[in-house]
Every structure is written in C-alpha cells, then in structure tokens.
LUMTI-119068 format. One record per residue: residue in three letters; x, y, z of N, C-alpha, C, O in turn. Coordinates in pm, whole numbers, plus 50000, padded with zeros to 5 digits. Example, Ala and Ser with C-alpha at 12.3 -4.5 7.8 and 13.67 -1.06 7.14 Angstrom:
REM residues 2
REC  code    n_x    n_y    n_z   ca_x   ca_y   ca_z    c_x    c_y    c_z    o_x    o_y    o_z
REC   ala  51319  49431  50780  51230  49550  50780  51320  49670  50780  51424  49668  50846
REC   ser  51285  49775  50708  51367  49894  50714  51290  50003  50787  51341  50114  50804
//
This chain:
REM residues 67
REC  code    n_x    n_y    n_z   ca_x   ca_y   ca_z    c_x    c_y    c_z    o_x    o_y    o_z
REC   unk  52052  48982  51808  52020  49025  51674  51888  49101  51674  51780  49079  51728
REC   unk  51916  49161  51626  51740  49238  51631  51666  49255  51481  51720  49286  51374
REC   unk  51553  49232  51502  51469  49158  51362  51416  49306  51303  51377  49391  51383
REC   unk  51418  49326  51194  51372  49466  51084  51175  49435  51164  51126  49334  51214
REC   unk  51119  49564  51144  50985  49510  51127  50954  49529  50968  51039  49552  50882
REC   unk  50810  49514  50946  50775  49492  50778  50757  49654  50755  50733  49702  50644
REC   unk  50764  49692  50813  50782  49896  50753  50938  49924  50678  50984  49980  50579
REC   unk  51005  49814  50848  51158  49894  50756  51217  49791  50651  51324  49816  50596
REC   unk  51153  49685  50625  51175  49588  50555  51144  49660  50436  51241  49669  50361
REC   unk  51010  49730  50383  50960  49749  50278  51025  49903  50224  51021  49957  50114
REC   unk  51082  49942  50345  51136  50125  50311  51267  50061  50265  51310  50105  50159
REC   unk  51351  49950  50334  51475  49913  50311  51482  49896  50117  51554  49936  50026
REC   unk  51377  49824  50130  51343  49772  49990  51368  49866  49867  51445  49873  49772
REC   unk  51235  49953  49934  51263  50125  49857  51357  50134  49841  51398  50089  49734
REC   unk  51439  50189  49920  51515  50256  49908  51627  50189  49823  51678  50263  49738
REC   unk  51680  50038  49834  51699  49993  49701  51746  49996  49586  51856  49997  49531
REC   unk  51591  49997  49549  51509  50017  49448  51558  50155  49380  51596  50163  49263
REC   unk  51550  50281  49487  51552  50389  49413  51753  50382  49431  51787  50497  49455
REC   unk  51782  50361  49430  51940  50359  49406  51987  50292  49303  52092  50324  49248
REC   unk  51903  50177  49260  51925  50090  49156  51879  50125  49002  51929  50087  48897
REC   unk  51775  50204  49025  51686  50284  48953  51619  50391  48939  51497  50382  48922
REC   unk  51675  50502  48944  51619  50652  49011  51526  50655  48870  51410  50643  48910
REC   unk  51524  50663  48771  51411  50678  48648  51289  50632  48696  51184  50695  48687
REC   unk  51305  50481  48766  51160  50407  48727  51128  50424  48891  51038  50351  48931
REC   unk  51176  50490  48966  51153  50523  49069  51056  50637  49052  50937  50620  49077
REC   unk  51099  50745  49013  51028  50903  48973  50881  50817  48889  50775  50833  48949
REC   unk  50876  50748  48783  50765  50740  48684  50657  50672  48815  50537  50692  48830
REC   unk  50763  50575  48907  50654  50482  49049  50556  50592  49119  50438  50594  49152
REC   unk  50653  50672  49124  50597  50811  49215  50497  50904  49140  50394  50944  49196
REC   unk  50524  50930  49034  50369  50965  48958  50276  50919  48936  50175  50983  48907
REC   unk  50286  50766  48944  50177  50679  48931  50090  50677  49044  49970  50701  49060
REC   unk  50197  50636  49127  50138  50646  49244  50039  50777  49324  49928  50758  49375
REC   unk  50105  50894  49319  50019  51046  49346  49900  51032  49214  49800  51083  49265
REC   unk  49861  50986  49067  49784  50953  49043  49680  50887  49077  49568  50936  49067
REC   unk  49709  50735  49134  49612  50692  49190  49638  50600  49264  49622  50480  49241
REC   unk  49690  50662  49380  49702  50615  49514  49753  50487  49501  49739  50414  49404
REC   unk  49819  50462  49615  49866  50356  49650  49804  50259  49772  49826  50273  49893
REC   unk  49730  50169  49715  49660  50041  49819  49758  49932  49894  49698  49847  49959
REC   unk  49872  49926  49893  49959  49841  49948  50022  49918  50001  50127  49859  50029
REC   unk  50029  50052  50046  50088  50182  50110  49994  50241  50225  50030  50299  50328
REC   unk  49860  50210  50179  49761  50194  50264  49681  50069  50395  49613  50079  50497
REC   unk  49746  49951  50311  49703  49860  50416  49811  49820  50486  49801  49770  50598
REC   unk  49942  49840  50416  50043  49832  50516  50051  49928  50649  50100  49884  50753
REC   unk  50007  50043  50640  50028  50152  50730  49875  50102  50834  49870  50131  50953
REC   unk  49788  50043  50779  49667  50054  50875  49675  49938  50964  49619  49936  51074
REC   unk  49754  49825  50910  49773  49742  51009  49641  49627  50960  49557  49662  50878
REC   unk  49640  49487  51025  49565  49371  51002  49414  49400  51017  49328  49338  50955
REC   unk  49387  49511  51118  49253  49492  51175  49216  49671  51095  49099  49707  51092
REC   unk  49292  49734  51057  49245  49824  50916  49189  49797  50797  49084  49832  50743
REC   unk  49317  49696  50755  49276  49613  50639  49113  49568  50633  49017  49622  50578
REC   unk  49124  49463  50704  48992  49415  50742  48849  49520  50772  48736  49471  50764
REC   unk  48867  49655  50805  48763  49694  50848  48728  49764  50711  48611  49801  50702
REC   unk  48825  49795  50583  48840  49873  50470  48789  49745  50355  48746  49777  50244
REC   unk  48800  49614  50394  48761  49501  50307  48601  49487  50330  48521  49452  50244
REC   unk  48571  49523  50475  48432  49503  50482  48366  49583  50450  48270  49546  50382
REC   unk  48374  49723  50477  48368  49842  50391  48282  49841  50268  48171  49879  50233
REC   unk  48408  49766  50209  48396  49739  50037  48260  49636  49993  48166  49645  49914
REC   unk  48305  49544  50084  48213  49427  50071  48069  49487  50076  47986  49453  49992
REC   unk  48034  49588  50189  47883  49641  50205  47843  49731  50147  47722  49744  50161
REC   unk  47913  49843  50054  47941  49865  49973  47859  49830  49833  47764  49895  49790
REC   unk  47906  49736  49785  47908  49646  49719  47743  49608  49649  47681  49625  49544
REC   unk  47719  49528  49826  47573  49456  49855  47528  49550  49796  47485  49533  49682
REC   unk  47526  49715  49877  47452  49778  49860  47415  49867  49726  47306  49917  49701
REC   unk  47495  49871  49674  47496  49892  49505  47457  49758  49396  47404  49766  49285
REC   unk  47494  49654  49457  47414  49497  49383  47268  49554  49384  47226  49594  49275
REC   unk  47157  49565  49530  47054  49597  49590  47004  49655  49525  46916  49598  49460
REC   unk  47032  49818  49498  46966  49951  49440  46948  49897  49331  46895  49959  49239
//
C-alpha cells in the first residue's frame, strides 16, 4: 500500500473541495492572492521553516516591544 504524503493529502483535499464547490473555491482564491496564504506557506517550508519564520516573528516582536 503506499501512504499519500501531507502535500497530496491536502491537494487531494483541494481538489475536492473545488469539485464540490467551484463558487466558494474562486471567492478562496481571491482571498487568498489578497492576503496570502500562511498554511500554504508553512506547509511548503517544512518543520524546520516553520520554526525559523516563528522565531523570526518572535525577535521581531522583542524588538519593536524595545524601541
């Protein structure tokens, strides 16, 4: 048997989705090219992306608390 990974799990999903619902599919997709998609982003960067984009934020952060 061979196991989906979580890419084609989540495209499987999509895709779906847009068969079940081509309307609220198109309005997903404008939203999305509006303002980006963060679960499209940490999925693609992988565990140790995530993490380097959380710490990022975190110092970031400090550093605007600071000023």
């Amino acid at each position: 048997m061979s196991e989906e990974t979580p890419q084609q799990r989540r495209e499987n999903i999509r895709k779906q989705e847009q068969q079940r619902n081509p309307g609220g599919h198109m309005a997903d997709g404008f939203n999305r090219a509006r303002t980006g998609g963060l679960a499209d982003a940490a999925g693609e960067s992988g565990w140790k992306g995530t993490l380097i984009f959380i710490l990022v934020l975190i110092i970031l952060l400090l550093i605007l608390a600071v000023t």
